[in-house]
N, C-alpha and C positions, 0 to 999 in steps of 0.2 A: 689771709689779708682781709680786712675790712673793707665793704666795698657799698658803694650808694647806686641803685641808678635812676640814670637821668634821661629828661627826656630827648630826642634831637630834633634842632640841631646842637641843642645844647650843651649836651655830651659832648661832642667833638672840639665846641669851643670851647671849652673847660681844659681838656687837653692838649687843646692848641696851642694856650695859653691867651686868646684872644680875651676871654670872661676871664674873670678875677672874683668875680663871687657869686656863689653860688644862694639865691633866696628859696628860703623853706620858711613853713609855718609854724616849724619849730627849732631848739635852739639844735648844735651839733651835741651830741654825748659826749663826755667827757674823753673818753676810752679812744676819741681821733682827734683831738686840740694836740695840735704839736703833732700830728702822725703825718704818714702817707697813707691813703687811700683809694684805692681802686674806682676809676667812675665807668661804667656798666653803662652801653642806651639799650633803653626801653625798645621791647620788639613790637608791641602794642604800637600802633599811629593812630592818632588822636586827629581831628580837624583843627583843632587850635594850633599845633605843632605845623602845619600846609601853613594855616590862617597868617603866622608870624611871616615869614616871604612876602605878604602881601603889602606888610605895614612898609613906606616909602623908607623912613631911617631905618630899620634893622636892615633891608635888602640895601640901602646904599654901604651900609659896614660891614656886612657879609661878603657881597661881592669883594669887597677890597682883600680877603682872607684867602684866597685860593681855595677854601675847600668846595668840596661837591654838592651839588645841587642836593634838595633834599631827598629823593628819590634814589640817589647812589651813595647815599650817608649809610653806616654801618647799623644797625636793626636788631638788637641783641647780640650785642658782644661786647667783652670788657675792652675796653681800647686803651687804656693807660694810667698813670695817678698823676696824684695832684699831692703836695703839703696844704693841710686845713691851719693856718696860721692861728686864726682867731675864728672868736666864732661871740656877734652881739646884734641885740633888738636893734630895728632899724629906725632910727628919728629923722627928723624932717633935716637936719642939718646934715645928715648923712645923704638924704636924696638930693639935696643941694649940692654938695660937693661931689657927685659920682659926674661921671663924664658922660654926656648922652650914649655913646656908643655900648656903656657898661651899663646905662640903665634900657636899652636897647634887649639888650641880652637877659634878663631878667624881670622879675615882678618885687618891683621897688615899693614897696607900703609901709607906714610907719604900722608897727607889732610884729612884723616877720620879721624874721633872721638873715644876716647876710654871714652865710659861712667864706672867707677872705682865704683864699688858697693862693699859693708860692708853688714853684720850681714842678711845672708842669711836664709831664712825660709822655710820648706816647707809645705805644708797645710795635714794634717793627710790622705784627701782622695782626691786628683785633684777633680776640676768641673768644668764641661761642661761649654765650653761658646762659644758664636758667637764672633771670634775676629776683629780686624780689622788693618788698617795698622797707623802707627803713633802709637801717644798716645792717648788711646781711654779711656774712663769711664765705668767703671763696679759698677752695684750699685748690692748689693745682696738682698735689701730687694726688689726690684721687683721682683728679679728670686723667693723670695723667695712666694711671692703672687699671681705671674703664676701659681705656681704650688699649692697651695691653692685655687684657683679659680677652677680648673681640679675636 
């Protein structure tokens, strides 16, 4: 499976389905327009990733989510997929029309990308993975014969 990861809390609303698109500085690859794709968080914590909490609208739209605090948010591991719908440059007519709470959750700039994901999943229990940057491949049945082999 093709997998991206992301940062948190972002990861989590992605899979939540709370975000609805996901901004990169570049466009989606071909190889996931029309896919499902696996979204990964980052095990790395950033200050900016805390810093978000701090800002009044994202913590007033977060809260309303029930998920966990940042601190008991999952920290490398795959947590579930998304469908990447579309995937286009981002124009000012587009930062107009997103709804504060979606441009909350994201970095809305005209030249990045808003990759537009559907039919959000989450996986019953996250799992562990080494992630990486880009679009990386996750296969499970190796994870699954690592640890078979143990």
């Amino acid at each position: 499976m093709r997998v991206i990861s992301v940062w948190q809390p972002y990861a989590s609303l992605l899979v939540g389905g709370f975000k609805r698109i996901e901004t990169r500085p570049f466009p989606a690859p071909s190889t996931v327009l029309g896919q499902r794709i696996g979204i990964a968080s980052t095990k790395q914590i950033k200050p900016e990733q805390r810093a978000a909490f701090e800002d009044e609208v994202f913590a007033r739209y977060y809260a309303e989510t029930g998920l966990p605090g940042f601190d008991d948010l999952p920290h490398g591991f795959l947590l579930g997929t998304v469908l990447v719908k579309t995937c286009d440059p981002i124009t000012q007519d587009d930062i107009d029309d997103i709804t504060e709470e979606e441009q909350s959750y994201g970095w809305f700039e005209t030249g990045r990308y808003g990759w537009r994901t559907l039919e959000p999943e989450v996986f019953p229990e996250p799992i562990p993975v080494r992630g990486a940057q880009g679009i990386w491949i996750w296969e499970p049945a190796k994870v699954h014969n690592l640890s078979e082999a143990r």
